[in-house]
C-alpha positions as CSV (number, residue, x, y, z in Angstrom):
1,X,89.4,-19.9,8.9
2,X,91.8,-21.7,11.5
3,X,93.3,-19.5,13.9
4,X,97.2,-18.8,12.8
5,X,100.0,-20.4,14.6
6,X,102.2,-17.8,16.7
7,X,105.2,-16.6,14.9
8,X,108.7,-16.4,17.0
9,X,108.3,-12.9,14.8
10,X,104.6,-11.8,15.3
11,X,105.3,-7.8,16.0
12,X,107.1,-7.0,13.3
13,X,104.9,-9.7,10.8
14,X,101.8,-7.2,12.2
15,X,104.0,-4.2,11.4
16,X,104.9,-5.4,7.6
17,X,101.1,-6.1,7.2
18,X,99.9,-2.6,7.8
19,X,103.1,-1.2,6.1
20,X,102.3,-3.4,2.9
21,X,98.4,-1.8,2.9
22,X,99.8,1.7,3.6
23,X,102.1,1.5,0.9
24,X,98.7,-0.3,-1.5
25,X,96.3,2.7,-0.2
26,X,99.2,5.5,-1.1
27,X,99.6,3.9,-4.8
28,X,96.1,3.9,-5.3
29,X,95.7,7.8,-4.2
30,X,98.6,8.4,-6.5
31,X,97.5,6.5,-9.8
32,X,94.1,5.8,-10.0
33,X,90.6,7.7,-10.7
34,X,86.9,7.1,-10.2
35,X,87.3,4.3,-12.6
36,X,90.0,2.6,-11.2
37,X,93.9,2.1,-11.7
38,X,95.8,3.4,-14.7
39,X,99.3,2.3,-14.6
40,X,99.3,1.0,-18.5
41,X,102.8,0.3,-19.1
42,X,104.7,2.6,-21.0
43,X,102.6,5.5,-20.0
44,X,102.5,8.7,-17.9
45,X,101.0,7.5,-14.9
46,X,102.9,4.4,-14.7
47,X,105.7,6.5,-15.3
48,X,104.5,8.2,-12.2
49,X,103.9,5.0,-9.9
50,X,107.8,3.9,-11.1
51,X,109.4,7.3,-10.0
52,X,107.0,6.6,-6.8
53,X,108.6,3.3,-6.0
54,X,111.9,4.8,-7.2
55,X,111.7,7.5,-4.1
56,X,110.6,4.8,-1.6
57,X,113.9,2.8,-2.4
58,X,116.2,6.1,-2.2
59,X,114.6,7.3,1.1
60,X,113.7,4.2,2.7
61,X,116.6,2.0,2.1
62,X,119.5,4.3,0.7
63,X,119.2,1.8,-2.5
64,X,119.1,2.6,-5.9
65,X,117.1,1.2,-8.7
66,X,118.6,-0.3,-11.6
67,X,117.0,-0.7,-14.9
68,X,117.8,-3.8,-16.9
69,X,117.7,-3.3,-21.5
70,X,113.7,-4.2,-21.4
71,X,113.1,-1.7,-18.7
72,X,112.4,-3.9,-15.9
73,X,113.5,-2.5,-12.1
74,X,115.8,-4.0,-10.1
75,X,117.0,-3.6,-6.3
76,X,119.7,-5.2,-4.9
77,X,120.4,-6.3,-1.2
78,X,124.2,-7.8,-1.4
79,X,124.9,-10.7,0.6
80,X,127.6,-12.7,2.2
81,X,127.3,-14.8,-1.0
82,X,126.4,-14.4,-4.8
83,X,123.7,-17.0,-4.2
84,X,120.7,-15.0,-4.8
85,X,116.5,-14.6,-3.8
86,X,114.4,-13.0,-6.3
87,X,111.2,-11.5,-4.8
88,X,108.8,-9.9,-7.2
89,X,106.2,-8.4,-9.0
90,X,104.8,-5.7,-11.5
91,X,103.1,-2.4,-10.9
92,X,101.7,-1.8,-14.2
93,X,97.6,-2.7,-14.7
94,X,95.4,-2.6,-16.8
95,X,92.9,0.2,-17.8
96,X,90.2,0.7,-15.2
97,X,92.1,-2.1,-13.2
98,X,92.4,-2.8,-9.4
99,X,94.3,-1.8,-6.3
100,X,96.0,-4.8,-5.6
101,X,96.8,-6.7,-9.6
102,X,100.4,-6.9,-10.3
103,X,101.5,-4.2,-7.1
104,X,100.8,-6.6,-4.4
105,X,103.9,-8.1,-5.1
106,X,106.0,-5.5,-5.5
107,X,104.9,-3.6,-2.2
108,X,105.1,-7.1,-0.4
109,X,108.3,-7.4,-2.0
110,X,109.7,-4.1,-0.8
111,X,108.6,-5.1,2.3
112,X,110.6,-7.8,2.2
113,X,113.7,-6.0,1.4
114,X,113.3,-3.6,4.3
115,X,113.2,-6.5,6.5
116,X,116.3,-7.5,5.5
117,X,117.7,-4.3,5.6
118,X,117.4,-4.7,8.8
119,X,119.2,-7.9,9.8
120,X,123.0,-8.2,11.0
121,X,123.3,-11.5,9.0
122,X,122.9,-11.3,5.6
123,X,123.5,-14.8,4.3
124,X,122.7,-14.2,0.7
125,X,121.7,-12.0,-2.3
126,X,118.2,-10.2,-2.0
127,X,117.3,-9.0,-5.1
128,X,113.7,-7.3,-6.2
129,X,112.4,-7.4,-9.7
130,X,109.6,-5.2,-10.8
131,X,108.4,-6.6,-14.1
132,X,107.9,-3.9,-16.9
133,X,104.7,-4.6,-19.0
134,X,103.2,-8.0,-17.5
135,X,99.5,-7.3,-18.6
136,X,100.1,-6.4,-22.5
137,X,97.1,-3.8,-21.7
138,X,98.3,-1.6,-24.1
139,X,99.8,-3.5,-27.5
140,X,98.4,-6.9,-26.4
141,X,102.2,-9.5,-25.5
142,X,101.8,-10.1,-21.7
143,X,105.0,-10.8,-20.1
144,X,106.9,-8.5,-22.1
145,X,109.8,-7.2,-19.3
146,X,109.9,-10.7,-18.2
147,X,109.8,-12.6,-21.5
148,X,112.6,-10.8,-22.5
149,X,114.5,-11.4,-19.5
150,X,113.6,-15.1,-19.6
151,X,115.2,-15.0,-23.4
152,X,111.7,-16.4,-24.9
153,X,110.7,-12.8,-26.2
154,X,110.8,-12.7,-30.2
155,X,111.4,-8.5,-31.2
156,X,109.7,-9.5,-34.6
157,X,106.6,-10.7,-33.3
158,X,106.2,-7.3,-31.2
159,X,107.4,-4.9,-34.1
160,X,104.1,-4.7,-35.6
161,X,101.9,-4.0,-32.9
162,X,100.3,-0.8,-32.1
163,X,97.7,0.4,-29.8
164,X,94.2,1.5,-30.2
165,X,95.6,5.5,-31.3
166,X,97.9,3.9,-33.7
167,X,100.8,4.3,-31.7
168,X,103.6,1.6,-32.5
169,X,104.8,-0.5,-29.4
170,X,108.7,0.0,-30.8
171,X,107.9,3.5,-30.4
172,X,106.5,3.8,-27.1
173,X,109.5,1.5,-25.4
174,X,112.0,4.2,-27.2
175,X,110.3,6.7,-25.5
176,X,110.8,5.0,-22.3
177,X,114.4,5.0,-23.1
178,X,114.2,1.4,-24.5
179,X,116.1,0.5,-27.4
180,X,113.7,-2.4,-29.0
181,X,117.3,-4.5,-30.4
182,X,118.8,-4.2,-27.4
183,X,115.6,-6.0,-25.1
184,X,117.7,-9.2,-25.0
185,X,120.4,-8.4,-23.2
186,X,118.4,-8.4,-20.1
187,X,118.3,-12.1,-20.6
188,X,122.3,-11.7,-20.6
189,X,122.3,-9.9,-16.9
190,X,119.4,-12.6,-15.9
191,X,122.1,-15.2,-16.2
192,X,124.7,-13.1,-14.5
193,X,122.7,-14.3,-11.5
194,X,123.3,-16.4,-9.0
195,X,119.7,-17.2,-8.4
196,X,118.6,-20.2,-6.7
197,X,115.2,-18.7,-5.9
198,X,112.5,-16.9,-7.4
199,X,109.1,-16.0,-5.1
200,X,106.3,-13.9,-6.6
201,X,102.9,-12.8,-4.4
202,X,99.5,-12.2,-6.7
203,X,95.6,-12.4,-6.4
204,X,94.6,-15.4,-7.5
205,X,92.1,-13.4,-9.4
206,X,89.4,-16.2,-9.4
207,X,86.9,-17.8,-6.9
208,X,88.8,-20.9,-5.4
209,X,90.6,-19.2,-2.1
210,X,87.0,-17.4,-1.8
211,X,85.2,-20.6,-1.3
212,X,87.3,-22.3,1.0
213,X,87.5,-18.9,2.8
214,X,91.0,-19.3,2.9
215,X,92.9,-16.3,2.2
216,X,96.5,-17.6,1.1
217,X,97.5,-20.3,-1.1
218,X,100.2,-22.1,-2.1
219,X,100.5,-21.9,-6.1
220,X,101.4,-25.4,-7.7
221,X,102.4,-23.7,-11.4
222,X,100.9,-22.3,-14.0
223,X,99.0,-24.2,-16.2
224,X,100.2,-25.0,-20.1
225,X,97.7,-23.6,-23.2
226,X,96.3,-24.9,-25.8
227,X,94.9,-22.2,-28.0
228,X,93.2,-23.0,-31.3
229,X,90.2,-21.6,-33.9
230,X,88.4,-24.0,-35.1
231,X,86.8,-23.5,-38.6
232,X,83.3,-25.3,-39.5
233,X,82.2,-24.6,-43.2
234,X,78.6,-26.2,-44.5
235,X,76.5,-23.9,-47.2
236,X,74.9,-20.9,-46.9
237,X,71.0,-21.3,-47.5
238,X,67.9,-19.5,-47.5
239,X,66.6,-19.7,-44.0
240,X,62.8,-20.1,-44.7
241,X,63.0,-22.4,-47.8
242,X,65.7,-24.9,-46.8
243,X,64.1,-27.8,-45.2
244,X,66.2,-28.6,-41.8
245,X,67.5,-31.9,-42.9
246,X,68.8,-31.0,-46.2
247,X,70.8,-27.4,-44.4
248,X,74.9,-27.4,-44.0
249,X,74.7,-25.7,-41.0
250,X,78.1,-25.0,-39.8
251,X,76.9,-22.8,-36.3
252,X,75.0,-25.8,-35.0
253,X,78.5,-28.2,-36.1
254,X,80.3,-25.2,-33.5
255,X,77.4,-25.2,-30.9
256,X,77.5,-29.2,-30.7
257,X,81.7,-29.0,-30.2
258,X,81.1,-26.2,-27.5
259,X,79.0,-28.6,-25.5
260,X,81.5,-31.1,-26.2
261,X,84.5,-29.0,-24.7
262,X,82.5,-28.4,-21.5
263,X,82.5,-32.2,-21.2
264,X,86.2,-32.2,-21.8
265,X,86.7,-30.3,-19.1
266,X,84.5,-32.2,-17.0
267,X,86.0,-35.5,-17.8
268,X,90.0,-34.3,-17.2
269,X,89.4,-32.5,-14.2
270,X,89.5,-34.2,-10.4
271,X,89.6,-33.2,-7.2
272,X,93.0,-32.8,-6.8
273,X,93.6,-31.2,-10.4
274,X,91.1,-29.3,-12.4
275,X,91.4,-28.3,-15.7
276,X,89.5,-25.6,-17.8
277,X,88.1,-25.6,-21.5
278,X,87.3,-21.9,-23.1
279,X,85.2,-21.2,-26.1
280,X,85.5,-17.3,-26.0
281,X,84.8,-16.0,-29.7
282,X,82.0,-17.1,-32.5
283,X,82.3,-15.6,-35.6
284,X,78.9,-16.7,-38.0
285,X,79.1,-15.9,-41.7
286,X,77.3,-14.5,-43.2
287,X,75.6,-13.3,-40.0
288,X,71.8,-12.2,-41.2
289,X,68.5,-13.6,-39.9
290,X,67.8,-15.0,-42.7
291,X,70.2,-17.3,-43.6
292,X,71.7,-20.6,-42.3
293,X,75.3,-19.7,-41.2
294,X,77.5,-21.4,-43.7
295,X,80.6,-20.8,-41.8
296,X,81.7,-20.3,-38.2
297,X,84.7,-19.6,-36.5
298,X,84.6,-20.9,-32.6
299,X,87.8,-20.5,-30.6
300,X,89.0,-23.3,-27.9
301,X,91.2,-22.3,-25.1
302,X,92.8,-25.7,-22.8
303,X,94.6,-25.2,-19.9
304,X,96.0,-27.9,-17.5
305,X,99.0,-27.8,-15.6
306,X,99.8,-31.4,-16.3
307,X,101.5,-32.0,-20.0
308,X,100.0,-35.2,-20.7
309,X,96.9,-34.4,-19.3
310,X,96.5,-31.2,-22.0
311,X,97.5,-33.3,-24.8
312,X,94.8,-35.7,-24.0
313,X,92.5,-32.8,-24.2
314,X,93.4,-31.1,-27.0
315,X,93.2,-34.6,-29.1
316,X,89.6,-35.1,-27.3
317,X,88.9,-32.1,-28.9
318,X,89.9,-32.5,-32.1
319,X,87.9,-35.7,-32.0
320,X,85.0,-33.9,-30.7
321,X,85.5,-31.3,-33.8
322,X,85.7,-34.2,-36.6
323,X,82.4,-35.6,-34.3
324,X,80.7,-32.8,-34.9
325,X,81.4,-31.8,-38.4
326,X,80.8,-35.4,-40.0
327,X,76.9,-35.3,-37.6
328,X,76.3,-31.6,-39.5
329,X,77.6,-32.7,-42.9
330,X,80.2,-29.9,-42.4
331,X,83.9,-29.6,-42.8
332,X,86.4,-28.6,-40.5
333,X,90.0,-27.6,-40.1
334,X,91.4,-26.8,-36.9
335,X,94.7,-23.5,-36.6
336,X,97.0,-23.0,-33.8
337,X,96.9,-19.8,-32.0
338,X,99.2,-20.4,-29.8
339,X,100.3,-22.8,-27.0
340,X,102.9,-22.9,-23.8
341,X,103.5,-25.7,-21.7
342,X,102.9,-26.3,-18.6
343,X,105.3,-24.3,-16.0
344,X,104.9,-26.7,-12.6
345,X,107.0,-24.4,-9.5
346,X,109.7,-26.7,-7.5
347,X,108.9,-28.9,-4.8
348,X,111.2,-27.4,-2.1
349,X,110.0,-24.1,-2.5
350,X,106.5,-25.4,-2.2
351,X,107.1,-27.2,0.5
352,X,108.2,-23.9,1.9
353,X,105.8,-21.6,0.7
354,X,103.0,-24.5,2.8
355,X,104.9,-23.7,6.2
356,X,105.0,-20.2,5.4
357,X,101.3,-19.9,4.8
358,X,100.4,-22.3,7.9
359,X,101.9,-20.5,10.0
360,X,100.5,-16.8,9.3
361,X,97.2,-18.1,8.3
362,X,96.2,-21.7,10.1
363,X,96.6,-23.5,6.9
364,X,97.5,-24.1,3.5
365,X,95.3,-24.7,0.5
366,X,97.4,-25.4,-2.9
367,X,96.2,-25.0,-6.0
368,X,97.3,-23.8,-9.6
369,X,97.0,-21.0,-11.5
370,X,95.2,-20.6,-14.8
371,X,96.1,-16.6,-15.6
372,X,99.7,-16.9,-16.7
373,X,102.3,-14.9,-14.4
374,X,106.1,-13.2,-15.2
375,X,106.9,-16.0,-12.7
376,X,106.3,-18.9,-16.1
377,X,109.3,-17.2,-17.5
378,X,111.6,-17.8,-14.7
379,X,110.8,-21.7,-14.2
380,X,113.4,-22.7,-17.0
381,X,115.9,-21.0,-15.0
382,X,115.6,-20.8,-11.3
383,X,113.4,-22.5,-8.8
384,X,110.6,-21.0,-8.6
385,X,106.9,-20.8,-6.2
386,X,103.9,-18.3,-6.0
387,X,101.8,-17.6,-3.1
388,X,98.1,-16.8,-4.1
389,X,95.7,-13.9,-1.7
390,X,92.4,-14.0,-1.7
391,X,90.5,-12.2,-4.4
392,X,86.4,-10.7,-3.4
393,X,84.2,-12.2,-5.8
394,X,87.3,-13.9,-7.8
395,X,87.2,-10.4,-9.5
396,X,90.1,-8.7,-11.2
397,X,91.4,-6.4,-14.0
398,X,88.5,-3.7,-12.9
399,X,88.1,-1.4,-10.2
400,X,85.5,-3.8,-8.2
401,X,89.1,-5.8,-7.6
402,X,89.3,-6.4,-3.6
403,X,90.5,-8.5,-0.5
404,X,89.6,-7.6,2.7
405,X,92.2,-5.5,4.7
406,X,92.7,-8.6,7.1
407,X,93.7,-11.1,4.3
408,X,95.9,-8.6,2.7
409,X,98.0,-8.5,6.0
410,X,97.9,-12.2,6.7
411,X,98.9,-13.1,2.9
412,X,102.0,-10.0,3.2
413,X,102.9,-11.6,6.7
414,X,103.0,-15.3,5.3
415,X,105.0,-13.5,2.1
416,X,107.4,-12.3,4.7
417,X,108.0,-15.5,6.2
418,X,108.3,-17.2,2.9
419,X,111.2,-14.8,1.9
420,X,112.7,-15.4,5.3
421,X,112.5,-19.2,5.0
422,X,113.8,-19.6,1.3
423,X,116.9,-17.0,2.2
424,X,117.6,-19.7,5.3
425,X,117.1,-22.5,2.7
426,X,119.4,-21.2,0.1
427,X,121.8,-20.3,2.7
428,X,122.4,-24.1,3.8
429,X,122.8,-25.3,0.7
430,X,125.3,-25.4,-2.3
C-alpha cells in the first residue's frame, strides 16, 4: 500500500478513525452472540441497536431522530441553504452476520455529522439516512426502507410474504409502528429534499480490494441483473436400458449451457470492466439414480454495469440455451425472474470520492459493485457515489466478516473527507 498523503486535517481524521471503530466494537457487544450479529430488521435486537443509535444522537449531538412512513431514520444538520448531503447506511444484518455489513456506514456517517457539528460554517444541509430493512433477511425484498423511499417499492408484491415462523411481513412492519399503505409517503418527504448529493460507505464484500491490497475504493455503480430460470425438458428413461444416443437428457442440455455461461462471462468481461454470470440452483426431475433426468430447472443470474453490455449477454445466453437444447434433442423455454438496470454513480462525485480516497490511503482503485446497495434507489433522483473498505477473505453476511482495524480507520478517514469535499462542492454550485 502507498504511504497516504498528509491531510491539512490529520488529527482529527485519526480521531474520527478510532471513534468510528469504538462506536463498531460497542454495537457488536450490544447486538451480537457467539454466532455473530443479529440485527434482522423488524426485530428485538435491531430494535435494540436503533434505540442505541437513537441515544448517541440525543447525547452526542442534541439531535433528534426522525422516522420517515417506511420506518427509515433520519438526522438532520440544517444549513445556510436547503441544498442538501445525504450520508448513509443501514444497521440491520443478516442472521449470524458480521460486525461491519450495513453499520459501517451509519457509524462513519454519524461520524460525519459530528464533524460538522462542529464547524462555524455550515454551508449546506447535512442529513443522515439509516435505511430500514436493506438485507430482506427476514421476508426476502432487500431494499425495502429505501425502495420505498425511492418510490419503486410495490405494497402488493410484499403483502404476501412471510417468514420462516409464518409471520406475515405486513404484520411485523405494524408492529414497528408501520402502517404498510402508508410506506409511500416516504417517497413524498424524499422529494421534499433539496438533495444534490447522496454518499454511502460499505464492504465491498468480495475479494477485489483484497488483492490489490488496497483497502478503499471508489465504487463506479451497481451493476444491472439479469435473472432468469431456464427450463430444459427431454424424456424420462430407464437409466440402464436406454442406450446413450437414443436418451432426452435434459441435465446434460443444463450442464452444457452452464459451461456456456462461464464463457459468457469470460468473453464480456475486460480489464477495465468485468462482468459475472451465476448458475445458482438445479432442480432434476425426477431426481432418482436410476433414471435419465427428463427435466431440469437451471437458474442464470447476469450482472454488468454497462446496459448494452448485459443485453448482449443475456441474448448470448439465450443462444447458448437454444445451442444446447437442439445438441440434446431437448426443449427449452426460458422465464424472467427478475431484472434492474444498471445504476452507474455520477462523475463528479466520483471524481471526488478518488481525491478523497488518495489522499487518506495513497491511492484510488475504482471498481463496481455486484451486491446491490440502498444507494441503486437513490441514483434516479440525486447524484450519487459509494466508497468500497476492504473486506478479509471477500467474506460477508457471517460472523468470519472482517477488515483489519487499520483499513477500517483509513476507509472512515477517506469517508470523512469525502463528506467534507462533496459539502464544499455542493456549496459552490447552483
Amino acid at each position: 500500500m502507498n504511504t497516504p498523503n498528509t491531510t491539512t486535517d490529520g488529527g482529527a481524521l485519526e480521531q474520527s478513525g478510532k471513534q468510528v471503530l469504538n462506536d463498531l466494537r460497542e454495537l457488536a457487544s450490544l447486538t451480537s452472540d457467539e454466532k455473530g450479529a443479529q440485527r434482522v430488521a423488524w426485530g428485538p435486537i435491531w430494535r435494540q441497536a436503533r434505540e442505541w443509535f437513537t441515544k448517541k444522537v440525543a447525547d452526542e449531538l442534541g439531535l433528534s431522530v426522525e422516522r420517515d412512513a417506511a420506518g427509515n431514520f433520519w438526522v438532520t444538520i440544517p444549513g445556510d441553504s436547503d441544498k442538501t448531503v445525504i450520508v448513509a447506511g443501514h444497521l440491520d444484518s443478516v442472521p449470524n452476520g458480521g460486525w461491519l455489513d450495513g453499520c459501517l456506514g451509519t457509524l462513519s456517517a454519524l461520524e460525519a455529522l459530528r464533524r460538522y457539528a462542529k464547524q462555524e460554517q455550515k454551508p449546506v444541509t447535512l442529513k443522515l439516512v439509516d435505511w430500514a430493512d436493506e438485507e430482506g433477511a427476514r421476508f426476502g425484498r432487500s431494499l425495502l426502507g429505501s425502495s420505498a423511499a425511492g418510490g419503486s417499492l410495490k405494497i402488493e408484491e410484499i403483502s404476501g410474504l412471510k417468514d420462516r415462523d409464518g409471520v406475515n411481513q405486513l404484520d411485523a412492519l405494524r408492529e414497528n409502528d408501520v402502517e404498510p399503505d402508508q410506506m409511500l409517503d416516504a417517497h413524498k418527504a424524499l422529494k421534499e429534499i433539496n438533495a444534490k448529493a447522496y454518499l454511502e460507505l460499505h464492504i465491498e464484500q468480495g475479494p477485489v480490494l483484497e488483492s490489490m491490497d488496497k483497502p478503499t475504493g471508489v465504487v463506479l455503480g451497481t451493476f444491472g441483473v439479469e435473472r432468469h430460470m431456464v427450463r430444459f425438458t427431454g424424456q424420462a428413461a430407464h437409466s440402464g436400458s436406454t442406450p446413450i444416443p437414443m436418451r432426452r437428457d435434459a441435465f446434460l442440455a443444463a450442464a452444457q449451457f452452464a459451461l456456456e455461461v462461464r464463457e459468457i462471462a469470460k468473453r464480456n468481461s475486460t480489464s477495465e470492466a468485468g462482468v459475472v454470470c451465476t448458475c445458482g440452483i438445479v432442480n432434476v426431475e425426477p431426481c432418482i439414480v436410476t433414471a435419465v433426468p427428463g427435466v431440469c430447472e437451471i437458474s442464470i443470474d447476469q450482472r454488468a454495469l454497462d446496459a448494452d453490455v448485459l443485453a448482449r449477454m443475456f441474448k448470448e445466453a439465450q443462444a447458448a440455451a437454444k445451442q444446447a437444447a437442439d445438441d440434446n434433442n431437448v426443449t427449452v423455454e426460458i422465464n424472467k425472474i427478475w431484472t434492474i438496470e444498471p445504476r452507474p454513480f455520477d462523475p463528479d462525485l466520483i471524481r471526488i470520492c478518488a481525491e478523497a480516497v488518495q489522499e487518506a490511503t495513497g491511492d484510488a482503485p475504482k471498481l463496481p459493485s455486484g451486491p446491490l446497495h440502498d444507494a441503486a434507489e437513490m441514483v434516479p433522483h440525486m447524484p450519487t457515489v459509494m466508497m468500497f473498505a476492504y473486506s478479509s477473505n471477500g467474506l460477508s453476511h457471517c460472523k468470519e466478516e472482517d477488515t483489519p482495524e487499520e483499513y477500517v480507520d483509513l476507509t472512515a478517514r477517506a469517508f470523512m473527507l469525502l463528506t467534507e469535499k462533496t459539502i464544499a462542492h455542493v456549496a459552490a454550485n447552483d
